[in-house]
KERO-21757 format. One record per residue (C-alpha): residue number from 1; residue in three letters; x, y, z. Coordinates in pm, 1 decimal. Example, Ala and Ser with C-alpha at 12.3 -4.5 7.8 and 13.67 -1.06 7.14 Angstrom:
BEGIN
1 | ALA | 1230.0 | -450.0 | 780.0
2 | SER | 1367.0 | -106.0 | 714.0
***
This chain:
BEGIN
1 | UNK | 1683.5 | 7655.5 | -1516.8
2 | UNK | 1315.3 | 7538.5 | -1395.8
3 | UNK | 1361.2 | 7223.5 | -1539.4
4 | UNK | 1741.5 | 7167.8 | -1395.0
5 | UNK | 1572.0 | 7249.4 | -1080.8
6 | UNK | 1313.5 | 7010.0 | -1120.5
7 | UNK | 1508.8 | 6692.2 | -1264.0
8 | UNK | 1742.4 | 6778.6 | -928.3
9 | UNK | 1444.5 | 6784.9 | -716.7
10 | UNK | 1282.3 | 6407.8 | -905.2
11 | UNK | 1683.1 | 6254.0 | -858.4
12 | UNK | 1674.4 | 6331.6 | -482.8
13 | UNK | 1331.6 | 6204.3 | -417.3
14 | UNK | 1395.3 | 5891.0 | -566.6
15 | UNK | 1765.9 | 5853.4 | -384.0
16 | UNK | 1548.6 | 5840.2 | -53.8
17 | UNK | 1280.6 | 5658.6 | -213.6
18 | UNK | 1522.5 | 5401.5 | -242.2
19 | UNK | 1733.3 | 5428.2 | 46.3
20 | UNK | 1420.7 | 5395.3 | 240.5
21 | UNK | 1299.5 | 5093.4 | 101.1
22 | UNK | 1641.2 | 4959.1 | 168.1
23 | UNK | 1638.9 | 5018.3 | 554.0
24 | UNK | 1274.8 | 4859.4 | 516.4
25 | UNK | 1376.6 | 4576.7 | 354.7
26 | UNK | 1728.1 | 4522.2 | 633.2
27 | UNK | 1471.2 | 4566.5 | 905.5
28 | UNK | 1235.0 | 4280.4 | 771.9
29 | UNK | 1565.1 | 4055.7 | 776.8
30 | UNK | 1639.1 | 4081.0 | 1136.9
31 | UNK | 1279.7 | 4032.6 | 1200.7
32 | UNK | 1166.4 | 3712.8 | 1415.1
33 | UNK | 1017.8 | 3448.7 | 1208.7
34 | UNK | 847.9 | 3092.7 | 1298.6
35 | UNK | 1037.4 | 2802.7 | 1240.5
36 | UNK | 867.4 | 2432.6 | 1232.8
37 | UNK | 1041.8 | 2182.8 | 1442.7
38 | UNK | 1037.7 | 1863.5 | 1186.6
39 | UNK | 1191.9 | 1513.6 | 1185.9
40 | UNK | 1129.6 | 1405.2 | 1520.4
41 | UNK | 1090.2 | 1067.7 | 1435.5
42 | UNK | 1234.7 | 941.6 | 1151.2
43 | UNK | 943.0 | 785.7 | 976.4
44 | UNK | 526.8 | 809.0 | 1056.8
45 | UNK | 535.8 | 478.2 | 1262.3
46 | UNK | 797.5 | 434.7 | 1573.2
47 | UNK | 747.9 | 61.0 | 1518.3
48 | UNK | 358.9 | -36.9 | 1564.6
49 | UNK | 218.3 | 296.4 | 1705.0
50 | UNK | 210.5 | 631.2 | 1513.5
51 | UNK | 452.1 | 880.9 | 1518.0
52 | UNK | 497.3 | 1287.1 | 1577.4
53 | UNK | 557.2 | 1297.3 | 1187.3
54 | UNK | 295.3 | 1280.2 | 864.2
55 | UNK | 414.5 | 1216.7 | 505.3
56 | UNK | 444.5 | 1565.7 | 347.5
57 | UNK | 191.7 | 1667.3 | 56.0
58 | UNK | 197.2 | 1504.4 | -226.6
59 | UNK | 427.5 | 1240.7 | -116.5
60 | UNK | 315.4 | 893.8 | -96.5
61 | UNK | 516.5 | 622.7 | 132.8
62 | UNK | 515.9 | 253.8 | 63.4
63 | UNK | 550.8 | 87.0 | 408.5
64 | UNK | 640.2 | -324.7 | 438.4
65 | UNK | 615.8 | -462.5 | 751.8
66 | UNK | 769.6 | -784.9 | 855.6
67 | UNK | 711.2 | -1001.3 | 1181.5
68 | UNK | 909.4 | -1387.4 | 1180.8
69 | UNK | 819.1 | -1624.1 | 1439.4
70 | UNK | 840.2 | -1612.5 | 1785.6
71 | UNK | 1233.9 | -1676.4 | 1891.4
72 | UNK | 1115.9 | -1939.4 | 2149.3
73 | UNK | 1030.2 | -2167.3 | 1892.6
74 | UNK | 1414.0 | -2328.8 | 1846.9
75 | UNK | 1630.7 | -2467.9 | 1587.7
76 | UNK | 1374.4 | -2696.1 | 1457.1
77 | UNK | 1223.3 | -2322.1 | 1304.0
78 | UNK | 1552.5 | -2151.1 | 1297.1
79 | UNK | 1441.9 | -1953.0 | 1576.3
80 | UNK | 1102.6 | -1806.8 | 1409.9
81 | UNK | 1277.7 | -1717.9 | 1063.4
82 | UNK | 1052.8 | -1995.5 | 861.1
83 | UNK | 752.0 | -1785.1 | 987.9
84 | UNK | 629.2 | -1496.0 | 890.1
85 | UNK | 326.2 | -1273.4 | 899.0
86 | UNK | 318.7 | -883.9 | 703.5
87 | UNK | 139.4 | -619.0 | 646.5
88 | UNK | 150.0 | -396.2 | 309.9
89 | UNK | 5.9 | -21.4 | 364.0
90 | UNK | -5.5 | 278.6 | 143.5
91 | UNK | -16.1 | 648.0 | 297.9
92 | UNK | -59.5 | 919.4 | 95.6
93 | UNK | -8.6 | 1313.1 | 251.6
94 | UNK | -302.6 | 1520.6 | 130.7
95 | UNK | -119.0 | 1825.8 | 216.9
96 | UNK | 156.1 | 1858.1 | 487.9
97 | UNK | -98.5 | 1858.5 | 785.1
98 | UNK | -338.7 | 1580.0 | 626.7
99 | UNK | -265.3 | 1255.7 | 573.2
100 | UNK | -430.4 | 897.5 | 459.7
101 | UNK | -357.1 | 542.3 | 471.5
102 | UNK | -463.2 | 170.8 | 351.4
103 | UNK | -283.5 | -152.4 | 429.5
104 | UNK | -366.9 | -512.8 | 442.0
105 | UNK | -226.5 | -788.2 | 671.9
106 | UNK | -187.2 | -1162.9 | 684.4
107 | UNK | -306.0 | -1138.7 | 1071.8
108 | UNK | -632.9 | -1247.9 | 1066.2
109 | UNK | -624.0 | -1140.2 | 693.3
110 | UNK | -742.1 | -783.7 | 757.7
111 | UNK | -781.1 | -473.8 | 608.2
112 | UNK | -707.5 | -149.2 | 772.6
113 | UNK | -790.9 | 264.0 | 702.8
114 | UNK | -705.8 | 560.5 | 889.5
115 | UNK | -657.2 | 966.6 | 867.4
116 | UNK | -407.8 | 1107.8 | 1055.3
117 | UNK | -418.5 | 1532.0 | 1147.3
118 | UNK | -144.7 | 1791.0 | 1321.7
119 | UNK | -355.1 | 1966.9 | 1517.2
120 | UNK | -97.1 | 2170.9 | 1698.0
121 | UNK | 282.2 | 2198.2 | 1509.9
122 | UNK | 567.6 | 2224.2 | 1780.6
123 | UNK | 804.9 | 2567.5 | 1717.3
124 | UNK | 1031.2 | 2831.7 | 1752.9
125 | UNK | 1087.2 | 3207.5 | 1701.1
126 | UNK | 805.5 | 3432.9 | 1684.3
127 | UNK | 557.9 | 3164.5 | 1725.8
128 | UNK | 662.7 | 2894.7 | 1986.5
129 | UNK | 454.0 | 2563.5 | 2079.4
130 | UNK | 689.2 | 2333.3 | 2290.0
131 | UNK | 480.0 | 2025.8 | 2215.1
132 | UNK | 311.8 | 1869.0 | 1876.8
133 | UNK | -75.5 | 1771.6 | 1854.6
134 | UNK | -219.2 | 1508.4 | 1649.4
135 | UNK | -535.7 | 1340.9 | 1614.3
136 | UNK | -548.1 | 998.5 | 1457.4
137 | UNK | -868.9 | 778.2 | 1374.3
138 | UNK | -840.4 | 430.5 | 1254.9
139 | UNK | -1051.7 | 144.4 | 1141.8
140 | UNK | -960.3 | -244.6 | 1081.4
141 | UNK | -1169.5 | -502.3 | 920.9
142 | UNK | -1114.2 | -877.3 | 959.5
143 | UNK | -1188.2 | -1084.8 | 650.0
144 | UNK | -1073.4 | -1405.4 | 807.8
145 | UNK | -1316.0 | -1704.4 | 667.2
146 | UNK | -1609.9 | -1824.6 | 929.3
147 | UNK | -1790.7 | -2148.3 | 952.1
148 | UNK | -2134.5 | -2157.5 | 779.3
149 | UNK | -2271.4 | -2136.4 | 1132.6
150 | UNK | -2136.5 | -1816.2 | 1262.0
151 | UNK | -2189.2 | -1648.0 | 884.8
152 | UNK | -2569.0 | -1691.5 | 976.5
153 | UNK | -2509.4 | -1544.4 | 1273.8
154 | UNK | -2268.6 | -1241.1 | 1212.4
155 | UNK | -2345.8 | -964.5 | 981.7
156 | UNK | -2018.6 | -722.3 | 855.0
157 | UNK | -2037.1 | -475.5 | 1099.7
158 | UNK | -1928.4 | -753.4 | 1354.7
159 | UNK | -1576.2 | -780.0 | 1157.3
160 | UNK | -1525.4 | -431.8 | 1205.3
161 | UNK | -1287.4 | -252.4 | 1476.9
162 | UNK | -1221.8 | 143.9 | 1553.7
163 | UNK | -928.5 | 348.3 | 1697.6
164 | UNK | -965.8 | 661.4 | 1785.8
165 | UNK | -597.6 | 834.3 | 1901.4
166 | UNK | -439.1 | 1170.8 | 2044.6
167 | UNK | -94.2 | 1200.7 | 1933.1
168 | UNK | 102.6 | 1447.8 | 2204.8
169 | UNK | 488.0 | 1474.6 | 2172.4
170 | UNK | 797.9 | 1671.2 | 2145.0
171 | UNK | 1141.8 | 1701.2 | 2020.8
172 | UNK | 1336.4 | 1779.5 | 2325.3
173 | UNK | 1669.5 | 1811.7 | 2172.2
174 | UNK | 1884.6 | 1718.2 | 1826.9
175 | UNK | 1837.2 | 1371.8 | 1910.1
176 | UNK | 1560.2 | 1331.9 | 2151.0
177 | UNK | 1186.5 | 1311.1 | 2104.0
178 | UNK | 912.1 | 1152.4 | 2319.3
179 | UNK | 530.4 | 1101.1 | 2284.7
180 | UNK | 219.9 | 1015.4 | 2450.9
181 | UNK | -87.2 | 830.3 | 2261.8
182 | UNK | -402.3 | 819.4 | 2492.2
183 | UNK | -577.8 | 550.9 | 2282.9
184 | UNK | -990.1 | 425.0 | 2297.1
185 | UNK | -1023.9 | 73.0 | 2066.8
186 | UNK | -1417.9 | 8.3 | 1988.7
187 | UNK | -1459.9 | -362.7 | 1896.5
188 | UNK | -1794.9 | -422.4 | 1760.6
189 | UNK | -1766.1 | -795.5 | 1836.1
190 | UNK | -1523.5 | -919.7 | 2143.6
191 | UNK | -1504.0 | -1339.4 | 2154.1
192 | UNK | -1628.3 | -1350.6 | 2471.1
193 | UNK | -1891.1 | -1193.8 | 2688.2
194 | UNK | -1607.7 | -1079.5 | 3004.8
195 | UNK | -1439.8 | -900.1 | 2711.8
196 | UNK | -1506.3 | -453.5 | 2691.1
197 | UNK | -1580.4 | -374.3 | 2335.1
198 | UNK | -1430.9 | -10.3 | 2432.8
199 | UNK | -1099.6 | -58.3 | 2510.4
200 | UNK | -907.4 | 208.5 | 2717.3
201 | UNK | -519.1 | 245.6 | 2637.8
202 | UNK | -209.6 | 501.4 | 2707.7
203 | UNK | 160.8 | 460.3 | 2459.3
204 | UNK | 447.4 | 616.2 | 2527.4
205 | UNK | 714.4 | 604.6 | 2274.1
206 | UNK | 1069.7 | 770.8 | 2205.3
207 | UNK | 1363.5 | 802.0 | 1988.8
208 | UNK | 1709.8 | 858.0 | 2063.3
209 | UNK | 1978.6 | 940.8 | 1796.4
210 | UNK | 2262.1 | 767.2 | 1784.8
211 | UNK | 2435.8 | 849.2 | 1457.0
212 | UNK | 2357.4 | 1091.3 | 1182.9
213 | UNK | 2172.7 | 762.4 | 1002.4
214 | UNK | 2082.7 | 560.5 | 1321.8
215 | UNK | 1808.6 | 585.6 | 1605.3
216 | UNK | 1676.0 | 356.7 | 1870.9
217 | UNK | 1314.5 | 322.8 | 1922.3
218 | UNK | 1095.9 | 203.2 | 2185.4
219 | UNK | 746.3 | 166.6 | 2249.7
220 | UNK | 485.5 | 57.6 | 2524.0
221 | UNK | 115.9 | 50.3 | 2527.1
222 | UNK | -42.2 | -2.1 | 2862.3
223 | UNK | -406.6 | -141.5 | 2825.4
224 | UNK | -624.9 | -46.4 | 3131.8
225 | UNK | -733.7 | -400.6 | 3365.4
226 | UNK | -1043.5 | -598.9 | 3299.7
227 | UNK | -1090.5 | -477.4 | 2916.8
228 | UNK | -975.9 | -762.9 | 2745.1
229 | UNK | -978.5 | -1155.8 | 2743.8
230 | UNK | -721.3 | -1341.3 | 2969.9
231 | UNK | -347.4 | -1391.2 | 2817.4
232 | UNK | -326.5 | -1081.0 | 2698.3
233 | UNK | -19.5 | -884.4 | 2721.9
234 | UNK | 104.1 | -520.1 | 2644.5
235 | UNK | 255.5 | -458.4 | 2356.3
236 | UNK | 631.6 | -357.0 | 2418.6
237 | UNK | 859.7 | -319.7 | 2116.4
238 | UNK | 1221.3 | -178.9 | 2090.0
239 | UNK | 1410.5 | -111.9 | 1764.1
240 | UNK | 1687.6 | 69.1 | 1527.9
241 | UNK | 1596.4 | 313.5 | 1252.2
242 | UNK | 1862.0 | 287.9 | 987.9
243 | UNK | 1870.4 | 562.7 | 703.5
244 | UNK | 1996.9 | 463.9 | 350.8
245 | UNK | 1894.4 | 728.5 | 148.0
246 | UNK | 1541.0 | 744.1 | -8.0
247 | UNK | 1494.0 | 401.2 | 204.2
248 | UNK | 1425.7 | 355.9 | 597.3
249 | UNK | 1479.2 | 21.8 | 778.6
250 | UNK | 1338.4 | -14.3 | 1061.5
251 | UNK | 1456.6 | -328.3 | 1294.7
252 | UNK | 1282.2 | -458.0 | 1580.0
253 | UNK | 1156.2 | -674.0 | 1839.9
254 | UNK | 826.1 | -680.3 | 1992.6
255 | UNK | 613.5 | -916.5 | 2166.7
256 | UNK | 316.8 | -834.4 | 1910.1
257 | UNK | 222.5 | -1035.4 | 1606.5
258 | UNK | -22.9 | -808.4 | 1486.7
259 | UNK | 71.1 | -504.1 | 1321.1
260 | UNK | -295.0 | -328.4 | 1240.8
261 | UNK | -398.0 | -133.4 | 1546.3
262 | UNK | -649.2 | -329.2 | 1712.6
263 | UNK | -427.6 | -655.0 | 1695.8
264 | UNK | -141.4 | -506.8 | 1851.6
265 | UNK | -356.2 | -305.2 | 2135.7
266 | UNK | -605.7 | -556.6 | 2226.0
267 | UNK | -478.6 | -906.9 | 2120.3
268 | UNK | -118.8 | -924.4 | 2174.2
269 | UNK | -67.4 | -1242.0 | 2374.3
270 | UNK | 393.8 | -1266.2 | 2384.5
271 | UNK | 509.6 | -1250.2 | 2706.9
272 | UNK | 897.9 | -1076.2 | 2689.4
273 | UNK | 1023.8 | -1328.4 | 2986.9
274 | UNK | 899.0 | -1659.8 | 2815.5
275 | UNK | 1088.6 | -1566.9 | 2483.5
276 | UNK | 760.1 | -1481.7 | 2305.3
277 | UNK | 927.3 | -1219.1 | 2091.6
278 | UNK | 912.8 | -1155.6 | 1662.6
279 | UNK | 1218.4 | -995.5 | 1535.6
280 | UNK | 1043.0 | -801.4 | 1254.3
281 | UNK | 1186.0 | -517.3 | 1007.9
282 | UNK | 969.6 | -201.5 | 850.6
283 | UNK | 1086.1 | -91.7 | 554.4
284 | UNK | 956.6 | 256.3 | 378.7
285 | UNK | 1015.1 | 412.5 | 70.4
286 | UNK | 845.7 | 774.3 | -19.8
287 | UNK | 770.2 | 847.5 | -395.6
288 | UNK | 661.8 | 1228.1 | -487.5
289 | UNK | 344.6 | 1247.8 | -698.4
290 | UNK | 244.2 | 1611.0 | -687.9
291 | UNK | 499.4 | 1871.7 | -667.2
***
């Protein structure tokens, strides 16, 4: 009889035992979570400037960039199309916070590195930030042959360029997403003495949806007066994102040759109203290396 008693006595304990860890387990369902707002931008560049988004870790991302000639140069060059200048880069996401880059363009035949960092991730639910955060630091080098005379005057350091960035956006909606990039440019060498070699700048940039698979993109950096030489212009650039699967095109025009930072912030010299515009494509295609 004990030991009817008892097995009675083990069978209900364990019926609420379990029962109980069912209500637990309903009650952790219904409970609020943190959700990351991703894909505001479609790839980690708008056009020229940097985006809201960072290749995701492990992932790397061939970019090609593409800039013809300027459309104001006729028939005779089919409008720009037998010129071209590009720019080949590498980024690589250390993990889906972190990532790294290399590229190297025919502009001024120069090499360019930079790390870029979420500081703050924009989100919903339990957690919510309305706005992302990044923090982006660049550097170029120009590799561009000098006469024997200016070799014995210029050492390396004098090729060399800095960006330093804050990346501050949103994603307003489905298809909506702006950002702001207060930008400093350090040249170590300017060309001529009324030249800054710290250049103060402020993008904006945006995307609108279209499609499921198209976007528009614009972009404007405005460089603060008396900072650079005379001629130069701010970069404005306006273009489509088109999705084909593990491929993004990216087609634009922009009044900036250049596609390494420093070129395109500091020594963009097209002027939109005389026709000084590059059509140019971007084209990027991710490849997972670490799972």
């Amino acid at each position: 009889m004990n030991k009817i008693l008892l097995i009675l006595a083990f069978s209900i304990f364990a019926f609420n035992t379990i029962n109980a860890q069912d209500l637990l387990d309903l009650l952790g369902e219904d409970e609020e979570t943190t959700e990351y707002v991703n894909a505001s931008f479609k790839t980690t560049r708008v056009i020229n400037a940097q985006s809201l988004e960072n290749v995701a870790g492990g992932v790397l991302d061939f970019k090609i960039s593409h800039r013809f000639g300027r459309l104001n140069q006729g028939a005779y060059e089919l409008w720009g199309l037998d010129n071209a200048s590009m720019r080949m880069g590498l980024d690589y996401g250390i993990n889906d916070w972190f990532m790294v880059g290399v590229g190297r363009s025919t502009v001024g035949k120069t090499y360019d590195a930079f790390f870029k960092a979420k500081v703050l991730r924009q989100s919903t639910g339990k957690k919510k930030m309305p706005l992302s955060v990044l923090v982006y630091g660049g550097l170029t080098n120009k590799t561009l042959r000098r006469s024997e005379a200016e070799d014995e005057l210029l050492d390396f350091k004098h090729q060399l360029a800095y960006t330093a960035q804050v990346i501050i956006g949103s994603r307003l909606s489905k298809n909506t997403s702006i950002e702001i990039l207060p930008t400093l440019v350090h040249r170590n060498l300017t060309v001529t003495n009324a030249e800054k070699n710290t250049v103060l700048a402020l993008g904006i940039a945006g995307r609108q949806k279209l499609t499921k698979r198209i976007a528009i993109n614009a972009e404007y950096f405005y460089v603060l007066p008396d900072q650079v030489a005379d001629g130069i212009t701010n970069a404005l650039s306006i273009g489509f994102d088109i999705e084909t699967g593990g491929h993004v095109f990216q087609l634009h025009f922009t009044n900036a040759n250049a596609m390494h930072d420093n070129g395109f912030i500091t020594e963009t010299r097209g002027d939109w109203l005389d026709g000084d515009i590059f059509f140019g494509f971007n084209i990027s295609r991710v490849f997972t290396i670490v799972r």
